[in-house]
Steps between C-alpha positions, in 0.01 A plus 500: 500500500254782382688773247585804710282791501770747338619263278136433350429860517767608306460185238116632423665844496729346187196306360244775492721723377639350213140354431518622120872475409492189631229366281618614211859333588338191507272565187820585322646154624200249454545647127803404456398165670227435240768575249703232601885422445439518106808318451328254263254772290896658471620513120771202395759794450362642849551159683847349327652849612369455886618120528833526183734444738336259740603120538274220272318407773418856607401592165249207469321562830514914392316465136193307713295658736475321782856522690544820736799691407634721755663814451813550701586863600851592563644739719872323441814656514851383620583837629260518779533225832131459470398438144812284453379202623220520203756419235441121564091512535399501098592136475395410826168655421434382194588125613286535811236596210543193314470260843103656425470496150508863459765696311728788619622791322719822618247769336719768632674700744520780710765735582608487857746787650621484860433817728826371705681560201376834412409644825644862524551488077308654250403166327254477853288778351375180242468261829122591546401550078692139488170339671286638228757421260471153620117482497536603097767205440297216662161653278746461214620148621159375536320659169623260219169298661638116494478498916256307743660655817803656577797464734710802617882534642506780664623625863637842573345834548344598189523138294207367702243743498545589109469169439198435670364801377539415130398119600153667609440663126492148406314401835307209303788297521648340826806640660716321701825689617802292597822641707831436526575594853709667724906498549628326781570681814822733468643783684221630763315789373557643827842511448512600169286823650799555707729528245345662272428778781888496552542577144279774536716638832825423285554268753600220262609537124351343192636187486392420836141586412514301183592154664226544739245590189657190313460254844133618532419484108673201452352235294189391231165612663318789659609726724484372885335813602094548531507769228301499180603180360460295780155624583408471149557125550289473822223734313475219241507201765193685715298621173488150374745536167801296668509107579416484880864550695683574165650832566799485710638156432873614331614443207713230364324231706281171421216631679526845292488274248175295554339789562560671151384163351208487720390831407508434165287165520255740671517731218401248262217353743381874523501525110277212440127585409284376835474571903876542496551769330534830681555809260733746664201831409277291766768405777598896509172622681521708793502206740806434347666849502371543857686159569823701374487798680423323798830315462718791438360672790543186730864431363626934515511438114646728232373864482479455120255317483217793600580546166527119303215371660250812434661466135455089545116587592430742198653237280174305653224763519535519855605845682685512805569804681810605789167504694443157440828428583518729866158365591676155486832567624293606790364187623771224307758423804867521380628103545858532297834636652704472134750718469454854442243419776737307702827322423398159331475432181278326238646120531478535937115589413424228275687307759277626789196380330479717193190569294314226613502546868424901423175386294390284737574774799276787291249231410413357850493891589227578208733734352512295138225409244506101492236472248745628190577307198885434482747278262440218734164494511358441833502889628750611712489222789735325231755763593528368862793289425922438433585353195729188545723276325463166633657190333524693164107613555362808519260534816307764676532486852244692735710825643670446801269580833748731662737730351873365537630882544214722688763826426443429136128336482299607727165318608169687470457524864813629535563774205799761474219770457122445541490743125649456187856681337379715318329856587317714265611841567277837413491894589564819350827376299268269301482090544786242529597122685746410755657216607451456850598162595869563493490827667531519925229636641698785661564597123155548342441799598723802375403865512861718378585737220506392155836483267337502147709343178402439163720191444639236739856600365420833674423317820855317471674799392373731813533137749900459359561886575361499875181697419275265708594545845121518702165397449367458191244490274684377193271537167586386164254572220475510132556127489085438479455257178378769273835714613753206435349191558484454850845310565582352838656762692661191770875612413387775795432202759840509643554899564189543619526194729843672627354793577195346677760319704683826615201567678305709296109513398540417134242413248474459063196685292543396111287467229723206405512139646735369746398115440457203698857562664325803712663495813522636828503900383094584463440575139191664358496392153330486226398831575163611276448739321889513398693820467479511118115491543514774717443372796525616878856332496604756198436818793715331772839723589788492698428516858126432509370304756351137445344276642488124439290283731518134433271410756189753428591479137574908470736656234492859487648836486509670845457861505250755327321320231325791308863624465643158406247456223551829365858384391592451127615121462872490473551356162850317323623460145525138490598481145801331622378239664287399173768361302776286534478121615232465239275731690390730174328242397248484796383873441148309401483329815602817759202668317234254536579319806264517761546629845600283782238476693303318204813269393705706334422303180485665122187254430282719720474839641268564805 
């Protein structure tokens, strides 16, 4: 099947553009290639500190030159469901390693903070700055020099795309990233909704709310929702950096198992000088990156990442725009129904088919690059498959021909929605994205008076004291990155969702996020240029009219313009919210963070 027309347009787009960045991304990398891993031109003092605490045998095959030794990258923590499971992967790792003659080290790791556990706290102002933080930690990890390739545990929001973009500073090496899986089924989100709605109502008290938070978040693993985690997993499966049908098998089994050790023999294969080797600066073209966005439009992905993988690109040379990303979403047909677009979760998709049966969909459709390098080496045909467990073996199976749940998987032929999830948004109140896929299409269009606050308390506050009774057009700003770090604003989800079901036209405007949990409520987010900058948000007031139109792609003040632009930007002391939770120390990072629509990264400022 011949590459689509759109999706070859806007890969040329991404090519031509980032003609010069590009080459000097891979200029920077083939230097560090000719360098080599200078592990044996290291000092004797240099070298006993990198292997002092390593094994006999490990220390021989370290003080040659000739055995790969792979850098393991942590994300590990025994607070968190999903990094849990990593506690056990070092030694697994490093004997995997030895089964190839290679060596194994942990170089590092990375801190990983849950936005389930901070959402609607201060400490979610540092949720965003943690994925740069993150990016910094693996450099650091991987600097000391004694690697051949590298090997990264890593799954929620932030964890995965810092790590990958501080793999790509050291882009000469191979990359392979290994993860740990999702929880087991547990209370439908569905229901949980429900409850947490109630609680809203003061229809049920705390402790009811908490059981059904503690049966839906109940175990080691990932989330069961499609929200940032979970799509970073199927990001890595469709760009090429996971084992083929790695992503969703949970953790705690023998197949989750063979699959860690698997990926590490790859690592190791990947290391070794010859055809094999695939260094993660050449995988991470724009193919590859088109690949991605292709798959979080097809799968109603996570909002956040029209940020992580414009940051991802950068980290690459490549630019990618939200135009990029609209021009896709509007030929890539939606094939998921995961909940918050629908009510099943991660395990009954991997169960329908998964990853494999969605690759092979988009690529019989020409909506994927084949021709890419990936870990497994044989382009992304290789990702066409369920991994098995049979007799103790690990075997790749072709995907099955039909999906076992249609509701969940859909066929090409047969898609939820011939376009993608995801809607650039643009007018005279600047530029932001919306999540479409979960929103009825009754809902995407809502023209009402606005309700303007400059903190989501201030939305709960006015929601708790019967201030939102009609349609509204509820806008929450000063939460851009540069303002306070553009936190996830999703705490809001349930009011608003009340009041949409009440009956009336409701909509979100924020410079803030609202993550991959976006639900049925449309959201403009993201909103560029934020208030602090100035922008057209900054002029809104009480009682204007908006307009946000989800299917023409319109966000703008109603009304007279030359008036509305004469405003003075409202502005806020935000002092406040600078300190506390560790915050003062970000002040660097709220002043040199770039805007959204460009990544909101501190390595680069559009």
């Amino acid at each position: 099947m011949s590459i689509n027309k759109t999706i070859s347009q806007v890969t040329s787009r991404i090519a031509a553009r980032s003609e010069t960045s590009r080459a000097d991304y891979l200029e920077r990398m083939a230097a560090q290639s000719d360098k080599g891993v200078e592990r044996a031109a290291l000092s004797c003092g240099n070298l006993a500190h990198g292997f002092a605490a390593c094994p006999p045998a490990d220390k021989a095959a370290l003080a040659g030159d000739r055995a790969p030794n792979i850098a393991i990258v942590t994300s590990y923590n025994d607070m968190l469901s999903a990094h849990q499971p990593y506690a056990d992967y070092p030694e697994i790792i490093k004997q995997a390693a030895r089964e190839m003659k290679a060596t194994a080290q942990v170089a590092g790791g990375v801190p990983a903070m849950c936005d389930g556990v901070t959402q609607g706290q201060h400490g979610m102002d540092l949720s965003l700055f943690s994925r740069d933080v993150i990016a910094m930690a693996t450099a650091i990890a991987l600097s000391h020099n004694m690697f051949d390739a590298g090997v990264y545990l890593g799954v929620c929001d932030k964890i995965v795309p810092g790590m990958l973009i501080g793999a790509l500073a050291f882009g000469h090496l191979p990359a392979v990233f290994i993860p740990a899986g999702p929880m087991v089924s547990g209370l439908p989100n569905d229901e949980k909704s429900r409850i947490r709605q109630l609680f809203m109502e003061g229809k049920v008290g705390r402790a009811e709310l908490l059981e059904a938070e503690a049966k839906s978040y109940h175990s080691p693993g990932t989330c069961t929702f499609y929200g940032t985690a979970n799509s970073n997993q199927m990001l890595m499966e469709i760009m090429g950096l996971h084992l083929p049908g790695s992503s969703f098998v949970n953790p705690g089994t023998p197949l989750r198992d063979a699959l860690t050790r698997a990926a590490v023999h790859r690592a190791a294969e990947l290391a070794k000088e010859g055809d094999a080797r695939t260094p993660l600066g050449e995988l991470m073209d724009e193919k590859t990156i088109v690949n991605g966005l292709v798959g979080l439009l097809a799968t109603g992905g996570s909002t956040n990442h029209t940020l992580h993988l414009i940051a991802i690109a950068a980290a690459a040379g490549l630019q990618v725009t939200w135009d990029d990303m609209s021009a896709l979403s509007e030929v890539v047909p939606l094939l998921t129904r995961i909940y918050p677009n629908g009510v099943a979760d991660i395990n009954h998709f991997h169960a329908a088919g998964g990853v494999g049966f969605l690759v092979r969909e988009l690529l019989s459709g020409g909506y994927l690059h084949a021709d890419v390098k990936t870990i497994a080496g044989e382009g992304l045909q290789a990702y066409c498959v369920e991994a098995k467990l049979i007799e103790a073996e690990l075997v790749f199976k072709p995907a099955a021909k039909e999906s076992a749940a249609p509701k969940i998987l859909a066929p090409l032929d047969k898609p939820f929605a011939k376009n993608g999830g995801l809607k650039l948004l643009s007018g005279n109140l600047g530029k932001a994205v919306i999540k479409t896929s979960a929103v009825k299409p009754e809902h995407r269009i809502v023209q009402a008076p606005a309700r303007v606050f400059h903190s989501q308390s201030g939305l709960q506050e006015a929601f708790k004291a019967g201030e939102l009774n009609g349609d509204v057009v509820v806008v929450v700003r000063f939460s851009g990155p540069r303002a306070i770090g553009m936190p996830e604003l999703h705490k809001l989800t349930p009011l608003l969702g009340i009041l949409l079901d009440r009956g009336h036209q409701v909509a979100l405007i924020t410079d803030g996020r609202m993550s991959g949990a976006s639900g049925k409520v449309p959201a403009a987010i993201h909103v560029t240029p934020e208030a602090l900058e100035g922008g057209a948000i900054a002029k809104i007031r009480d009682g204007d009219i908006i307009r946000l139109d989800a299917e023409t792609g319109v966000l703008d003040f109603v009304g007279d313009e030359n008036e509305f632009f004469s405003r003075t930007p409202a502005s806020e002391d935000l002092r406040g919210a600078h300190s506390g939770m560790g915050r003062e120390l970000f002040a660097e990072f709220r002043q040199n963070v770039g805007r959204a629509d460009g990544g909101a990264s501190i390595f680069s400022r559009p």
